[in-house]
N, C-alpha and C positions, 0 to 999 in steps of 0.2 A: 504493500500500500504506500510506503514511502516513498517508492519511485513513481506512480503516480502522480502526488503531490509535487514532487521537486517537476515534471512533467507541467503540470497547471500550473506551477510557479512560472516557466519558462513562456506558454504560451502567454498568458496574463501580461507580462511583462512587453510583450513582442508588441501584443494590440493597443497598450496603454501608450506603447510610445510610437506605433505608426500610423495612430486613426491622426493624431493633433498634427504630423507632418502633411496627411495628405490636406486636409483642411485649411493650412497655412498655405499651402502651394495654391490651393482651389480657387479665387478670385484668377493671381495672374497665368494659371493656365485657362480659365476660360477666357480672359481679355487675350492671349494668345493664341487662341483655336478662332476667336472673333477675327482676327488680321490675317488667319491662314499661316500662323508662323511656326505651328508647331502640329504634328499629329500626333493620336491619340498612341500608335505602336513605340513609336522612340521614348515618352514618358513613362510609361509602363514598363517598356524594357529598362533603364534607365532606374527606375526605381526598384525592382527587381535584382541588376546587381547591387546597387548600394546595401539592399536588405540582406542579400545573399551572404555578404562579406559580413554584418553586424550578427545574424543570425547564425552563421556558422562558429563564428568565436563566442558569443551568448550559449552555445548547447558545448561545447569543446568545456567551457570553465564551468557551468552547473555540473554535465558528467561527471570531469574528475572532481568536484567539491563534492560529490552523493559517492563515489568511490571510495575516497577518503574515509568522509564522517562512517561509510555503514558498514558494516561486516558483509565481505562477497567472496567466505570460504567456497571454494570447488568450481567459481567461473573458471573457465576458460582463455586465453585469448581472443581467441575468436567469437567468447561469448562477450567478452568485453570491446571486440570490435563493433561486433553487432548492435551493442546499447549505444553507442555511438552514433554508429549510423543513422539506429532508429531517431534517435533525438534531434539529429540534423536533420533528416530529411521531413519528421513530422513539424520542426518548426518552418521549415521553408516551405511547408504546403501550409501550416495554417499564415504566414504573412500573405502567402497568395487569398486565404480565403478573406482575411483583411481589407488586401487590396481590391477587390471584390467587392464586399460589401462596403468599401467608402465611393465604390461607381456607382451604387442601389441610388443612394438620397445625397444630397448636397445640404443636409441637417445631420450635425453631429449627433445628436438623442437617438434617433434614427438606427446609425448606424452603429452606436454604443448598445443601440438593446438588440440586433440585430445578433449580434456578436457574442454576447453574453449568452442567450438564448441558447446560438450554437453551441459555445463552450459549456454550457452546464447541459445540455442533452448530452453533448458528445461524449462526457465523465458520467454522466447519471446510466448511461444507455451502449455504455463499451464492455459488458457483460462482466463486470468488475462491482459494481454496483448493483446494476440488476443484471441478473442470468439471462443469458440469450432465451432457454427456454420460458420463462418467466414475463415475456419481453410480449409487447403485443407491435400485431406486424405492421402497425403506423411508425415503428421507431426503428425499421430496420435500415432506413438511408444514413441513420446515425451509425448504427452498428460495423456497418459495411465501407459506407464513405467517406464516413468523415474523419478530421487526422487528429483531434481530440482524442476519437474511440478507438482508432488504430493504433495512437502514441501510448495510450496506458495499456491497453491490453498487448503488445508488442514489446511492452520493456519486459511484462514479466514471464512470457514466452522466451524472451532470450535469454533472463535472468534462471530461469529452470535449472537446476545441475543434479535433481539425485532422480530416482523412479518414482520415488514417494509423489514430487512435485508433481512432475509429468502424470500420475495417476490422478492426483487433486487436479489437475487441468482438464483431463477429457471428463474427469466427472462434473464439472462445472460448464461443458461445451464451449470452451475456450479455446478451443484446435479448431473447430469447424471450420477457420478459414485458416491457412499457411501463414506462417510467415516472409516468405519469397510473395505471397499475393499482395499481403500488407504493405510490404514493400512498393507494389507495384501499383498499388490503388495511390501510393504517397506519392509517386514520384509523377503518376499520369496528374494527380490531382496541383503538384507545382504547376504544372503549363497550361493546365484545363482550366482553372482559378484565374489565371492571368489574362487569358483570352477571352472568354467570361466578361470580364471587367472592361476590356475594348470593348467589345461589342455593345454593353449595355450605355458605357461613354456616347459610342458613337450613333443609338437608338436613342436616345434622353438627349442629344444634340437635335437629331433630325427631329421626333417628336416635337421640341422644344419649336423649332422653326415652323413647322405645319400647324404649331397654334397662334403662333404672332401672324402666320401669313391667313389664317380663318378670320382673327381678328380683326387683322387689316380690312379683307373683303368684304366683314360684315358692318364697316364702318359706312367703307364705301356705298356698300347697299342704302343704307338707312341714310347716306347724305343725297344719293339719287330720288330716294321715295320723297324724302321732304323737297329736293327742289322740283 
């Protein structure tokens, strides 16, 4: 369960300091998308690596402080590559999902409850909390997809070292999905998040313009009827 926690420590931390970035940027990138001087792919990408580099040394120094502080008799190297991993790559998918939902709304509340949401289904509903089998099947997009439920239940699949463990696991249906899948829902979910967040940029742009330009014509209308 500890590593869980140090896990929602790490994520917590990621969205409290990348929702107030994008927000700060959000005025002169839309006076910049106004003049055509910027698109929506180079920003995104752009902020992608900046996070990459912040979020990969953020999961490198929690690791080894959760290595340190806890007793990990019978790991592995390779098991202790693997928390690694997992840690880096579920925090680079959840700044994707970050990034993501600060594309939904251009109001911080918005996208602060948006987020929370996520993260506390994602802990509540990663079969660590509540059992898969126990689970009703409205929350299996959490179970499945999201890097919350993959990040806790992933550390202690790779944290396993005796049979004992591995027997408490499949009796809990915590195998049901691989860990090479987990991996691989995390890593599609970096790029799938990110693109996401174009898209909806650049559908909340157009949107945006199709109601100034309705507006417009219903002005017009209504200055013809009266003349």
């Amino acid at each position: 369960m500890n590593r869980t926690y140090e896990g929602a420590y790490g994520l917590v931390t990621e969205y409290l300091k990348n929702v107030p970035e994008y927000f700060i940027e959000r005025p002169l990138l839309l006076l910049e998308r106004k003049s055509n001087a910027l698109s929506y792919y180079p920003y995104v990408y752009a902020a992608f690596l900046i996070e990459t580099f912040e979020g990969v040394v953020n999961s490198i120094v929690l690791m080894t402080v959760a290595l340190v502080l806890h007793n990990w008799n019978g790991l592995t190297p390779r098991s202790i590559f693997s928390l690694y991993l997992i840690f880096i790559l579920s925090t680079l998918a959840w700044q994707s999902i970050v990034c993501f939902a600060s594309s939904v709304s251009h109001r911080t509340p918005v996208v602060y409850s948006v987020l929370f949401m996520v993260l506390g289904v994602g802990f509540l509903f990663s079969g660590v909390c509540v059992g898969y089998d126990d689970m009703a099947p409205i929350w299996y997009w959490s179970y499945f997809g999201m890097a919350p439920a993959l990040m806790a239940r992933s550390l202690i699949v790779a944290s396993t070292s005796s049979d004992l463990q591995v027997q408490m696991l499949v009796s809990s249906s915590m195998l049901n999905m691989s860990l090479d899948a987990m991996f691989g829902v995390l890593v599609a979910s970096i790029g799938g998040f990110r693109l996401l967040a174009i898209a909806v940029f650049y559908w909340r742009e157009y949107h945006a313009k199709q109601l100034k330009f309705k507006s417009v014509d219903w002005i017009e209308a209504r200055l013809r009827s009266f003349a």
